[in-house]
matplotlib code that plots the C-alpha trace (Angstrom):
import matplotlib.pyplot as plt

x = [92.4, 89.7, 90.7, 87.6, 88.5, 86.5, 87.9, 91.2, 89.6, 87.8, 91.0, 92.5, 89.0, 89.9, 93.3, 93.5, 91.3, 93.6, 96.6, 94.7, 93.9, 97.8, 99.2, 96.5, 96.6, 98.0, 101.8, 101.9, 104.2, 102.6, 99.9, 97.2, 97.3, 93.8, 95.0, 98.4, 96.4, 94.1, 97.5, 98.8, 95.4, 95.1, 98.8, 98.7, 95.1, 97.5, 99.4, 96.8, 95.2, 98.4, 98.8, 95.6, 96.3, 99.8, 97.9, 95.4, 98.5, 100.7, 97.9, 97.5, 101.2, 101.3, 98.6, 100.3, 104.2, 104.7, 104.5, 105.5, 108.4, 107.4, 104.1, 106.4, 108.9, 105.5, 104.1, 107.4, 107.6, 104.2, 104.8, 108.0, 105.9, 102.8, 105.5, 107.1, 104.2, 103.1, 106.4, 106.7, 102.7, 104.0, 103.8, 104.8, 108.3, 106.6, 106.9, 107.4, 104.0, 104.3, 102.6, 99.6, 98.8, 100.2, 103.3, 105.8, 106.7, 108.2, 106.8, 108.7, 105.3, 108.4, 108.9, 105.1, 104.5, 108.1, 106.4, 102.5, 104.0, 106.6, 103.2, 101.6, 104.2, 103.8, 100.1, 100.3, 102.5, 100.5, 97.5, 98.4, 100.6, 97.1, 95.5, 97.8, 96.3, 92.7, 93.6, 95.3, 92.2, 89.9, 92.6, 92.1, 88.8, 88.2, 90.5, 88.3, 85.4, 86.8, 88.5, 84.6, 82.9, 85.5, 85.3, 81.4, 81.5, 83.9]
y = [-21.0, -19.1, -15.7, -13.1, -10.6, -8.0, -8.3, -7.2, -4.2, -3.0, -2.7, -0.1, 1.8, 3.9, 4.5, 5.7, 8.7, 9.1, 9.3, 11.3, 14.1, 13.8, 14.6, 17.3, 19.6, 22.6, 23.3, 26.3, 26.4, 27.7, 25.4, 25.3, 22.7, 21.5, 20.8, 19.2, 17.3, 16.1, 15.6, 13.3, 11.3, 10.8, 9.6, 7.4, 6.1, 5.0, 2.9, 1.1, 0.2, -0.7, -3.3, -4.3, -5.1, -6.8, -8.7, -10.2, -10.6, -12.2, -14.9, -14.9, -15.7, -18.2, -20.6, -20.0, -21.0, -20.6, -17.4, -16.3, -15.0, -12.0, -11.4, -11.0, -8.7, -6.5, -6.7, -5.7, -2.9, -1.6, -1.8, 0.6, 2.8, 2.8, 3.7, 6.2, 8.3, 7.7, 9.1, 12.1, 13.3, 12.7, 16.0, 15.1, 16.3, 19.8, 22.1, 25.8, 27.8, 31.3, 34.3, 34.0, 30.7, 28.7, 26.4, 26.7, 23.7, 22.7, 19.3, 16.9, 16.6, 15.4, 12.2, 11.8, 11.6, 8.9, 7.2, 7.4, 6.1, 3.2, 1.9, 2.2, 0.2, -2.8, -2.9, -3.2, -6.4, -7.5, -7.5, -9.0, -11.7, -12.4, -12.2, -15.3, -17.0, -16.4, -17.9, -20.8, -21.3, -20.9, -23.5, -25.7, -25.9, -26.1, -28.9, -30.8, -30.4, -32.0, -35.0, -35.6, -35.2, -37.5, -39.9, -39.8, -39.9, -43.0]
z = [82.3, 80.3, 79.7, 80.4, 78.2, 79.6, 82.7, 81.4, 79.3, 82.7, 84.3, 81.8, 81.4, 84.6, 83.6, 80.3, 81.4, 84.4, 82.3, 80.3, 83.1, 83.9, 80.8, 80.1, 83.4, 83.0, 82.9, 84.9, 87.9, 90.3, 91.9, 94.4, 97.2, 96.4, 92.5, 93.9, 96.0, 92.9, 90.8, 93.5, 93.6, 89.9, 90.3, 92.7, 91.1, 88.0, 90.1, 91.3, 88.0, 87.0, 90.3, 89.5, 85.8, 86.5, 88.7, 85.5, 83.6, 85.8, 86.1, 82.4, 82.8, 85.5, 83.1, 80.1, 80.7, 77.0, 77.3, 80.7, 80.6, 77.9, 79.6, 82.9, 81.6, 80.1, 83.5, 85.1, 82.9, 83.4, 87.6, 87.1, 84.9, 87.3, 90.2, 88.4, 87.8, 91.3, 92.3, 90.1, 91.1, 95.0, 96.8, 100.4, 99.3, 98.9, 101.6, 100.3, 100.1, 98.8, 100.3, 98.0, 99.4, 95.8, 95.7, 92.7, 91.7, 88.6, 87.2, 85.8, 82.7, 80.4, 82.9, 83.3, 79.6, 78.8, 81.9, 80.3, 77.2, 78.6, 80.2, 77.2, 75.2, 78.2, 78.3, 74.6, 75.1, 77.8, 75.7, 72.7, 74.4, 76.1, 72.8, 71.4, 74.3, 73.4, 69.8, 71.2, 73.0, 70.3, 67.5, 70.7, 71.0, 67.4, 66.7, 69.6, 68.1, 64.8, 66.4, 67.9, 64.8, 62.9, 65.6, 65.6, 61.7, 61.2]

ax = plt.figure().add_subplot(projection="3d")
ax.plot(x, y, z, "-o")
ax.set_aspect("equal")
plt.show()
């Protein structure tokens, strides 16, 4: 399997800048609907730019057996991350307005940011597990090329 390594950088374009939004909104507790609304969309937009990066890993994973267990146990790792945020930005649980038309609420930002930064830690993995690939690739290729010429040569 060739390994398109932009494909795999496209797939984490989108969700480092949702991440980023996450962490970066503002910690007060009292919230609009319309921003809990946003908080929960950005959340649940991580987990699916996580799925769809397990997804490029796990068939990084499923051509490379040398390696699939660790890219596996990333990829695992970055699921439970991407579902954790998704979870903690879930307002359906929510049900208490106030008078002025604002929920209080009282975000669990310490849970986002161990979850931002265990999906961080896996993608990492992920990526340079996948890099070893690409280098297999390219010793591979080279080494062909040699046996060629030496057999041309001889």
């Amino acid at each position: 399997m060739e390994i398109k390594t932009r494909s795999v950088e496209q797939t984490l374009l989108p969700l480092v800048s949702q991440i980023t939004t996450l962490i970066n909104h503002k910690d007060n507790t009292k919230k609009s609907d319309k921003t809990l609304q946003a908080i929960q969309r950005v959340g649940q937009a991580v987990n699916l730019a996580v799925g769809r990066f397990v997804k490029v890993g796990e068939a990084i994973a499923n051509e490379n057996w040398d390696l699939k267990e660790e890219i596996n146990i990333a990829c695992i790792e970055a699921k439970q991350a991407g579902e954790t945020i998704a979870a903690l930005t879930d307002i359906t649980n929510l049900n208490h307005l106030e008078s002025d038309g604002q929920i209080t609420i009282f975000t669990d930002k310490t849970g986002v940011i161990k979850a931002a930064r265990l999906l961080l830690s896996s993608v990492t993995k992920v990526l340079l597990l996948a890099d070893r690939v690409v280098i297999k690739q390219i010793i591979t290729s080279r080494n062909k090329r040699r046996t060629i010429y030496n057999l041309r040569h001889s």
